[in-house]
C-alpha positions in Angstrom: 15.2 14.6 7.6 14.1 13.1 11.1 12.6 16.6 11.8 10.4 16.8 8.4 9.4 12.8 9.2 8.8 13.7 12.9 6.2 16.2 11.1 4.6 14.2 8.7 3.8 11.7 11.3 2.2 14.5 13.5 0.2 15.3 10.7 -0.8 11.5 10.0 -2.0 11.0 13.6 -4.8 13.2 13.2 -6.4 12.2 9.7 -4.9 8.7 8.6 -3.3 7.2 11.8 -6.2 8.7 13.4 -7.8 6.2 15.8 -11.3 7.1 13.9 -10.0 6.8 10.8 -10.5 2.6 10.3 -13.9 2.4 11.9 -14.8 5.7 9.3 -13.1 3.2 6.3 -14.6 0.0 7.3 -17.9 1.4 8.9 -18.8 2.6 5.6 -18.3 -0.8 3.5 -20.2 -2.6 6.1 -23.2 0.1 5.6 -23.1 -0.2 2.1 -22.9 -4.2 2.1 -26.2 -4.5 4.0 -27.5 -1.1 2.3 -27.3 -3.1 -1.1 -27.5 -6.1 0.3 -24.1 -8.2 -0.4 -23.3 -7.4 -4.0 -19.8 -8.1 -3.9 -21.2 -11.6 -2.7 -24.7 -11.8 -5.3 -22.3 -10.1 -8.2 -19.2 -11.9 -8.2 -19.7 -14.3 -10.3 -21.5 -12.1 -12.7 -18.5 -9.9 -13.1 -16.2 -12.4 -14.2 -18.7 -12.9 -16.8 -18.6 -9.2 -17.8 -14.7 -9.2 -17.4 -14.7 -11.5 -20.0 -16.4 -9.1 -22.4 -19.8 -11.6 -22.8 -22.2 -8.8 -22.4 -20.1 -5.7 -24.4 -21.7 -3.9 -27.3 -20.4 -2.3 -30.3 -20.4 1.4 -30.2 -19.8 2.1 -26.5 -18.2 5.3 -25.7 -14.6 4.5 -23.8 -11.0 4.4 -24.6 -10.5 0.9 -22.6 -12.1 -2.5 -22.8 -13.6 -4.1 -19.3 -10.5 -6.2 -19.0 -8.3 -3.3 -19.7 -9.9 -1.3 -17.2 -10.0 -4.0 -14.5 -5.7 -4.7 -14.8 -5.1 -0.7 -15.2 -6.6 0.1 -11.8 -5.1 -3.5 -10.5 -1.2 -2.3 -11.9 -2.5 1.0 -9.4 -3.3 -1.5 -6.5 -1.3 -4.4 -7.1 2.6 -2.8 -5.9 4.5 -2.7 -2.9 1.6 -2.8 -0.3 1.1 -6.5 -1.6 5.2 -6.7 -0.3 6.0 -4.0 1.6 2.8 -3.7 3.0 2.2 -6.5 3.5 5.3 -7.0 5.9 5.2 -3.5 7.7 1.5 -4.8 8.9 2.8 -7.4 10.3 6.2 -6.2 11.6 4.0 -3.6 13.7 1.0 -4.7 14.6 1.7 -8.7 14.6 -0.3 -12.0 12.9 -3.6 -9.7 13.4 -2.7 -6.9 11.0 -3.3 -9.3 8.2 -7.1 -10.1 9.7 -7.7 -6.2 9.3 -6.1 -6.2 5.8 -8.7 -9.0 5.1 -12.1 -7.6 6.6 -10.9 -4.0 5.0 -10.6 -6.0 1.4 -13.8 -7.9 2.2 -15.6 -4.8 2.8 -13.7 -2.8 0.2 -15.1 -5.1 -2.2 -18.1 -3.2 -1.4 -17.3 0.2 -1.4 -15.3 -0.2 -4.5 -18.8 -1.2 -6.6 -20.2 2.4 -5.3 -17.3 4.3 -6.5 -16.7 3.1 -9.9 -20.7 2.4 -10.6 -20.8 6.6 -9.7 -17.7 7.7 -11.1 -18.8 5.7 -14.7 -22.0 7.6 -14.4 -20.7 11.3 -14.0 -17.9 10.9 -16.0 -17.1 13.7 -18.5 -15.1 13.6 -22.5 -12.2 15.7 -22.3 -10.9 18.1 -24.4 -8.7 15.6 -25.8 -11.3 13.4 -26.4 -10.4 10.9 -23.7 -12.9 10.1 -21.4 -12.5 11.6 -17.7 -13.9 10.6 -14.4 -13.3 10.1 -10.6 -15.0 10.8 -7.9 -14.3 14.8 -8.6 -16.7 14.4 -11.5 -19.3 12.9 -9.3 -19.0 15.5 -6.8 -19.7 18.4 -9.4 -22.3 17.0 -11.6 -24.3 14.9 -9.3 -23.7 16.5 -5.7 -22.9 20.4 -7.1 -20.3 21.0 -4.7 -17.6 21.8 -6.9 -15.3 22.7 -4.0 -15.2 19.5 -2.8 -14.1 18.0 -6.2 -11.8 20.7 -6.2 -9.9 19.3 -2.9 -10.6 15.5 -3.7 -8.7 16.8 -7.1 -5.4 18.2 -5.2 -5.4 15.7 -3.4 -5.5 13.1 -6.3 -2.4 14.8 -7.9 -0.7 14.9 -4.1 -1.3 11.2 -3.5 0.2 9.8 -7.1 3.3 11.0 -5.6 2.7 10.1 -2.2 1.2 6.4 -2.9 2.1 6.1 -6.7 4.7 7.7 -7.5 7.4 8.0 -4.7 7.6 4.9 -2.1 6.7 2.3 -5.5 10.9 4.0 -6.5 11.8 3.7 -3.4 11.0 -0.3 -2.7 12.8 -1.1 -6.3 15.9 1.0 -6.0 16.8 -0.3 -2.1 15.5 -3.6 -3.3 17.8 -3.7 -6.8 20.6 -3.0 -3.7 20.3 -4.8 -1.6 19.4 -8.1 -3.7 22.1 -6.8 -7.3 23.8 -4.4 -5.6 22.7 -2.0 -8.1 23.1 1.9 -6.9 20.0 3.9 -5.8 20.4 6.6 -8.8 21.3 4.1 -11.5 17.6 2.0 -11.0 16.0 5.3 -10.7 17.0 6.7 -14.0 16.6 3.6 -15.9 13.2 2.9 -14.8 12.3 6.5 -14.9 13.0 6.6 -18.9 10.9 3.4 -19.1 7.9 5.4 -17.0 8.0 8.4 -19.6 7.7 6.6 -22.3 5.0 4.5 -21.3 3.3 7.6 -19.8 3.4 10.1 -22.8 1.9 7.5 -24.5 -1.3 7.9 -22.5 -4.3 6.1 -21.6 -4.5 3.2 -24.5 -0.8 2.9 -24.4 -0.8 2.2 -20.0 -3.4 0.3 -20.5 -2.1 -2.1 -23.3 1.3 -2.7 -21.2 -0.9 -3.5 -18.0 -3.5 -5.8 -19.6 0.1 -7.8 -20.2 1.9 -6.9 -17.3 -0.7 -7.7 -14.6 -1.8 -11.4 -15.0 2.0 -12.3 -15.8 3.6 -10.8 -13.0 0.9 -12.0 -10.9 0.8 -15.7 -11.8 5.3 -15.5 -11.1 4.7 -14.1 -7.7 1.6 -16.7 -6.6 3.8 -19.7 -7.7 6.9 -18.5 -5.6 4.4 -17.8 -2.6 3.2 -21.3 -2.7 6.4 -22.8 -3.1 7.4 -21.1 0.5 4.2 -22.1 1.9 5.0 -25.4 0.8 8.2 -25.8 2.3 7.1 -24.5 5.9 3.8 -26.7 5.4 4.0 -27.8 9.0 4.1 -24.0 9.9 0.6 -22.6 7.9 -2.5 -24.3 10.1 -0.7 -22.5 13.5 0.2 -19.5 11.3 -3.0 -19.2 9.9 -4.7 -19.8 13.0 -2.6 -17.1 14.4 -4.1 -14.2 12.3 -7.4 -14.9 14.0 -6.7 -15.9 17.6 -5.1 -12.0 18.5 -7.5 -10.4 16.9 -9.8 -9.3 20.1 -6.4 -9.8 22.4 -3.7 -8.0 22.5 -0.3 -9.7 20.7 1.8 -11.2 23.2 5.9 -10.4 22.9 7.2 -13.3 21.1 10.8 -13.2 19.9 12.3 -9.5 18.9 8.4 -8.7 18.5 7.6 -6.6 21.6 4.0 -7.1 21.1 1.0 -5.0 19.9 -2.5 -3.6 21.5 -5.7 -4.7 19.6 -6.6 -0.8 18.4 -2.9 -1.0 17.1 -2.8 -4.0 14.9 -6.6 -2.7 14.0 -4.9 0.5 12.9 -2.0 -0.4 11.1 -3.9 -3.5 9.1 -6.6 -1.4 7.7 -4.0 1.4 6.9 -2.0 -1.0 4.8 -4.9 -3.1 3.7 -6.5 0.5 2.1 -2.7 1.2 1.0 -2.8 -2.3 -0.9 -6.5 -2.3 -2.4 -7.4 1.7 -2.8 -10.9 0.6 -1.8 -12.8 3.8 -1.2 -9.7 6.2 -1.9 -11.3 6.8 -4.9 -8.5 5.8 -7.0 -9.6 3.1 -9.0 -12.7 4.8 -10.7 -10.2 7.0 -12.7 -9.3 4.1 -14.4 -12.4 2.2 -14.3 -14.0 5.8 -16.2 -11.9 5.0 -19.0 -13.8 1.7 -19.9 -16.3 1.2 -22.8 -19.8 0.9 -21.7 -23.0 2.6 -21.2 -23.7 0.6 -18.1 -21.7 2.1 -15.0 -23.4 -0.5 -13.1 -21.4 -3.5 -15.0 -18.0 -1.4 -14.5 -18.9 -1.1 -10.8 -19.2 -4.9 -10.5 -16.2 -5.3 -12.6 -14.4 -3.5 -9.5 -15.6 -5.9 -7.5 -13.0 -8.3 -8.1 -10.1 -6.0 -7.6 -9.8 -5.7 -4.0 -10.6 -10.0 -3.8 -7.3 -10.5 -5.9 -5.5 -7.8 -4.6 -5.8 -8.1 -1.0 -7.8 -11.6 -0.6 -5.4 -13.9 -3.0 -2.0 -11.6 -3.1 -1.8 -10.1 0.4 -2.9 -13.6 2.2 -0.2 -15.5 0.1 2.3 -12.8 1.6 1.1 -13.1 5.2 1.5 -16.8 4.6 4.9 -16.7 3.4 5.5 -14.6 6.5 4.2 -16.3 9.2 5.2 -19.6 8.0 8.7 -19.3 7.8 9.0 -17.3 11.1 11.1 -14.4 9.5 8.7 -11.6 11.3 9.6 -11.7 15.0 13.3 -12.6 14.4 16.5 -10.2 14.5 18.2 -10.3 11.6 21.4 -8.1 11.0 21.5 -5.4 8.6 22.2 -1.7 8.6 20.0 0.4 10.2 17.6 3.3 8.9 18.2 6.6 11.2 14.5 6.9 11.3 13.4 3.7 12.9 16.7 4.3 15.6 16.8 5.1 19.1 19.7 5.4 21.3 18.2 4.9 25.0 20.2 5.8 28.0 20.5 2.9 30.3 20.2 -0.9 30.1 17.5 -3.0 29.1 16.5 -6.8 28.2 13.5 -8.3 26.2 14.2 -11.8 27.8 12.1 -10.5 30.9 8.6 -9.0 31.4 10.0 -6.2 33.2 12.4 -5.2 30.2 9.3 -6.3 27.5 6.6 -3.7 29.0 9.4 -1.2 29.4 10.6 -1.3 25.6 7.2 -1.6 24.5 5.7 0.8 26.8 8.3 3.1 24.6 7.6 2.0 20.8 4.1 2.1 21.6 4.1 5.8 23.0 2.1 5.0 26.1 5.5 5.4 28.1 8.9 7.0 27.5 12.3 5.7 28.1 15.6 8.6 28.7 16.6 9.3 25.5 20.4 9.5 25.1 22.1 13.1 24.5 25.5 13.7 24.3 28.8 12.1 22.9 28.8 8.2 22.4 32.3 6.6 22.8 33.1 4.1 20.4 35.9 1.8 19.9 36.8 -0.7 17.5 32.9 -0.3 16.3 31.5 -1.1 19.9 29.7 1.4 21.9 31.2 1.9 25.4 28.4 3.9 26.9 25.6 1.9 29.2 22.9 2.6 26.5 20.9 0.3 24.2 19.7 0.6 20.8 16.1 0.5 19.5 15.8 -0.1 16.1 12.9 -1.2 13.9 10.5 -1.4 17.1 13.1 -4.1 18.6 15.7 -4.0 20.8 18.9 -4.5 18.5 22.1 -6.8 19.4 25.8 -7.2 18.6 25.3 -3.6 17.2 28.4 -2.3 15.9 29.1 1.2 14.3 31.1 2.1 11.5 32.3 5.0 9.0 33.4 4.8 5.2 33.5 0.8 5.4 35.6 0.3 8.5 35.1 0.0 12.0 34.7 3.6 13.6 37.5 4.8 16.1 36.1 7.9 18.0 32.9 9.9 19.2 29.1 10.2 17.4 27.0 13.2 18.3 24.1 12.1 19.6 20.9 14.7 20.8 17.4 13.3 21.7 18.9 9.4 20.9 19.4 10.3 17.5 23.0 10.1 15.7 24.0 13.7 14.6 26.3 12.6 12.5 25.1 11.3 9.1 28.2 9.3 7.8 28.4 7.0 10.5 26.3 3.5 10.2 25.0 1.5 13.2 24.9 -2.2 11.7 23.4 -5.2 13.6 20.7 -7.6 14.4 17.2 -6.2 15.0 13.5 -6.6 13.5 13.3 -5.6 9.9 10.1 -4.6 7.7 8.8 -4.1 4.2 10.1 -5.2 1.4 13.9 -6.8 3.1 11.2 -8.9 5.3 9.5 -10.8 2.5 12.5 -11.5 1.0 13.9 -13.0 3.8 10.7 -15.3 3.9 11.0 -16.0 0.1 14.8 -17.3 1.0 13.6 -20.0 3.3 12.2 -22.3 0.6 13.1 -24.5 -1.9 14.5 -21.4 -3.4 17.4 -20.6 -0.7 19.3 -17.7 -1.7 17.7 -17.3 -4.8 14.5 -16.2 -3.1 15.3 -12.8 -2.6 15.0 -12.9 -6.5 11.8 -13.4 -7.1 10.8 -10.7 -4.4 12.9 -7.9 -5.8 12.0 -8.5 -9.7 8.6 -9.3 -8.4 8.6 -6.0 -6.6 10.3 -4.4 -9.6 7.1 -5.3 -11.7 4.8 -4.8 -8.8 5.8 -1.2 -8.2 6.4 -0.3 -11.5 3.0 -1.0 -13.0 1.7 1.2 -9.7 3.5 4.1 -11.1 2.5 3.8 -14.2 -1.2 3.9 -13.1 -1.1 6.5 -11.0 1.0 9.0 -13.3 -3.1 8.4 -14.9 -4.9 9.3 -12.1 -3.3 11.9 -11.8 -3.0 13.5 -15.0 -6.8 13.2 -14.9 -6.8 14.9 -11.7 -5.0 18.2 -13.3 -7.3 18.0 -16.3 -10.2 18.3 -13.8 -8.3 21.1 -12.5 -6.6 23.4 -15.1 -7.6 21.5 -18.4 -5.5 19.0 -20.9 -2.7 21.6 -21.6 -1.3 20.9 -18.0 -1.1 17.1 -18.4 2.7 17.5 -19.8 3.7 19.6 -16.9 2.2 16.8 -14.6 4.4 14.3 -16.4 7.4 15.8 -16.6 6.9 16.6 -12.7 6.1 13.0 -12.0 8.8 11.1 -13.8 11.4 13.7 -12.1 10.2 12.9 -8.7 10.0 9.1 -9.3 13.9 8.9 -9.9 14.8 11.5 -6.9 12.5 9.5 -4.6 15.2 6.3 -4.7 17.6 7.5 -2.9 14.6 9.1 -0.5 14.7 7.5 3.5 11.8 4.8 3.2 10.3 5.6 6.6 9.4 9.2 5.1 7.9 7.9 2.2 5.6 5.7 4.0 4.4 8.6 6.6 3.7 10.5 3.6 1.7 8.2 1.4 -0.5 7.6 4.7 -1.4 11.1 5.0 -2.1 11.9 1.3 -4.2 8.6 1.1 -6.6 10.1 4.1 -6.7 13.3 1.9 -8.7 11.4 -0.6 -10.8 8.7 1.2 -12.1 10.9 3.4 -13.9 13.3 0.8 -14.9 10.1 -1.3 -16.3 8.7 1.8 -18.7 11.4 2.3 -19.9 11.5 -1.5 -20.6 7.8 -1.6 -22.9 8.1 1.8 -24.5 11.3 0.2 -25.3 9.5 -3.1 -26.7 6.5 -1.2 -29.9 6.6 -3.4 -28.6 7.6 -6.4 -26.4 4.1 -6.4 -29.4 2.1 -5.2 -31.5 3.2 -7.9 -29.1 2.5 -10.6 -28.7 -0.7 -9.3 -32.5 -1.4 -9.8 -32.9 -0.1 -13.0 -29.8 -1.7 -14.4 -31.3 -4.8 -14.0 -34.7 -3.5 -15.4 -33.1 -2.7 -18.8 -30.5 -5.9 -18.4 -33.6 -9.1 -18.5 -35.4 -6.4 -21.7 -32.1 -7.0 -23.0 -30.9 -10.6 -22.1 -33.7 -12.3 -20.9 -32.1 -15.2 -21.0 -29.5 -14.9 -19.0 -30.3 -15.4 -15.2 -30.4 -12.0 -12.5 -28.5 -13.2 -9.6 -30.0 -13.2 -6.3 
């Protein structure tokens, strides 16, 4: 498992944790919001208007209504990178993560008017009669480069396993654990039963569970939110002020955080922050195809307000809650993941600059400390070698290690700092991330204990809805590519993989959903830049036909 992760993440530093790859993400929002001139800014307003359904008309092709469309692709964005995310940002790259998350939603509010306004216009009927679109359809009828369609396609179907499908599981399941101590398997196959029958059901039916699920499970988890920000009150102006003041300095060590470079936090906030909105993925404008309308224009700005809610209102509230209540730079015990462990030969202290640029210089990668190989003695749970552990990018304390439940009496096999033996648990106090973070931060509130709640059904919900809208895109996806008899396959695939991926190591998962989310914003990316007229000239004559039609109503400036 640590070798297949070890290759994944090789794979993820040249396309998605690719030092390029956040200037490539954000450089094109910024070119489109001056391109067109600020229309997530000139059009917000006049989306809500649309998302209200004050300018539909009877007789419009579609299988979804505006507001259908807009809480579809927001169940696909809306999920554990508003949580998880969320809390990995910050874990890794500090209080400056979340001011990447926030430019890439600000920009993203851009890019994701392109992508829907094209992917409404080249969209195609099916076979089945449903309406099918994407950026695939865009690249084939508009660009005639079929080819690409036909990798932005495979790479569609790959990511609703890698962003939809598989780590959305994999938060609930060690969530419903760790909160109900409900086993891995038994959340998997419950909530996989409740995914195929949603998802056989198709379109109209995800769509009518979302336009319900969305705005409920929204408004729980913003009320819990502000009642942690209320109870750390005197914490928020400092915290807040701390997601700007690192932003063009590097993160000083502060508690068990070791500290992070400013291309680092850059990295890992816009990774997360395109994780938690899809802006420019190319994910959203599936769903957004789906919607009534002759107007791709209107869609686009509909899609406008996804990334603001998403990213903006959901993923601030969670940096908030995070910050505030000071959860994200402390140790707290619990049992570590193999993955984020390192046993190091020798002895070393974060309590001193010396030991802080030594430990960093190692979870950062610009240095290496001697990695511990051979047999380490334990008694009684405590190590007697001189080594230390990292776990979680944090030096851990009061480790102890243990087998079946009790205290281990004996030897562990360790080669290249990395237990052999799979059996044995290392329990203690280190930095934790994703989704155990948040809940932490939701327990110190009014809530106490109960906290943890509201994070794991809200995650429950979150997640779920994800996987329900990406089992769409990408049975779209395989219709583009070997027509509406393969959908069932798809499905079937899809709800078998979501109930093995619980018991799935979440580090993995994460790697993963990185690389297959490159796979489809990089193609995307290219046809939004090469249809940069096309999108400017629908703009304009949208607007032409809009004051024939409504000349009443007011063209915003």
């Amino acid at each position: 498992m640590q070798a297949l992760n070890d290759f994944l993440a090789l794979i993820d530093s040249y396309i998605g944790g690719a030092f390029w790859f956040p200037y490539v993400l954000i450089g094109t929002g910024l070119f489109f919001t001056i391109y067109l001139k600020f229309p997530q800014i000139r059009y917000f307003g006049f989306a809500v208007k649309v998302v209200k359904g004050k300018f539909e008309r009877s007789g419009d092709e579609g299988d979804t209504s505006h507001f259908q469309a807009l809480t579809t692709a927001l169940s696909g964005t809306v999920g554990t990178g508003n949580i998880s995310g969320v809390a990995l940002a910050v874990h890794m790259g500090g209080p400056a993560a979340l001011f990447w998350m926030l430019v890439t939603a600000a920009v993203g509010m851009c890019t994701k008017f392109v992508e829907v306004t094209l992917s409404h216009k080249y969209r195609e009927k099916a076979a089945d009669g449903t309406m099918s679109g994407g950026p695939m359809y865009f690249m084939k009828n508009k660009m005639k480069m079929p080819w690409l369609a036909g990798i932005f396609a495979v790479a569609t179907v790959l990511s609703s396993f890698g962003t939809g499908s598989l780590p959305q599981i994999n938060s609930i399941s060690n969530a419903m654990q760790s909160t109900f101590g409900i086993d891995l398997w038994i959340t998997g196959l419950i909530l996989s039963i409740l995914l195929a029958f949603v998802v056989v059901g198709g379109i109209k039916r995800i769509a009518s569970v979302t336009e319900k699920l969305v705005p409920s499970m929204a408004l729980v988890y913003f009320i819990g939110a502000i009642a942690v920000i209320l109870y750390n009150i005197e914490n928020i102006l400092p915290s807040f002020l701390s997601i700007f003041q690192e932003v063009f300095s590097p993160t000083a060590a502060t508690g068990g955080f070791l500290g992070a470079s400013i291309a680092f936090a850059l990295n890992k906030g816009v990774a997360r922050g395109l994780f938690s909105n899809e802006a420019g993925q190319g994910s959203a404008p599936i769903a957004h195809a789906s919607a009534k309308g002759h107007e791709p224009v209107s869609e686009g700005m509909v899609a406008i307000l996804e990334p603001f809610i998403d990213t903006i209102v959901i993923c601030t509230l969670t940096g908030l809650v995070l910050l505030s209540s000071g959860v994200w730079n402390e140790k707290h015990e619990n049992q570590f993941q193999n993955t984020d462990l390192e046993i190091i030969q020798g002895s070393y202290e974060d309590d001193s600059k010396e030991g802080v640029a030594a430990l960093y210089g190692h979870v950062s990668g610009s240095a290496s400390l001697p990695l511990f190989n051979g047999a380490l003695q334990v008694i009684d749970g405590a190590i007697q070698n001189a080594v230390v552990i990292i776990h979680a990018r944090s030096l851990a304390e009061e480790v102890s290690v243990h087998q079946d439940g009790n205290l281990l009496n004996g030897t562990v096999a360790v080669v290249n700092g990395k237990p052999q033996d799979g059996s044995v648990a290392f329990i203690g106090k280190s930095l934790v991330h994703s989704a155990p973070l948040t809940a932490l931060a939701f327990q110190r509130s009014y809530f106490g204990e109960y906290g943890k709640y509201i994070v794991s059904i809200g995650l429950l919900l979150f997640a779920f809805s994800t996987a329900i809208s990406w089992s769409y895109y990408g049975d779209r996806a395989m219709i583009y590519l070997f027509g509406a008899g393969s959908v069932i396959y798809f499905r079937i695939v899809y709800v078998i993989a979501f109930f093995l991926a619980a018991f799935i190591d979440t580090t993995i998962i994460w790697t993963l959903s990185g690389i297959t989310i490159a796979l489809m914003t990089l193609p995307n990316l290219f046809g939004l830049l090469y249809l940069r007229k096309d999108i400017k000239s629908s703009i304009d004559k949208f607007w032409i036909d809009f004051k024939e039609e409504w000349p009443d109503e007011k063209i915003p400036k």
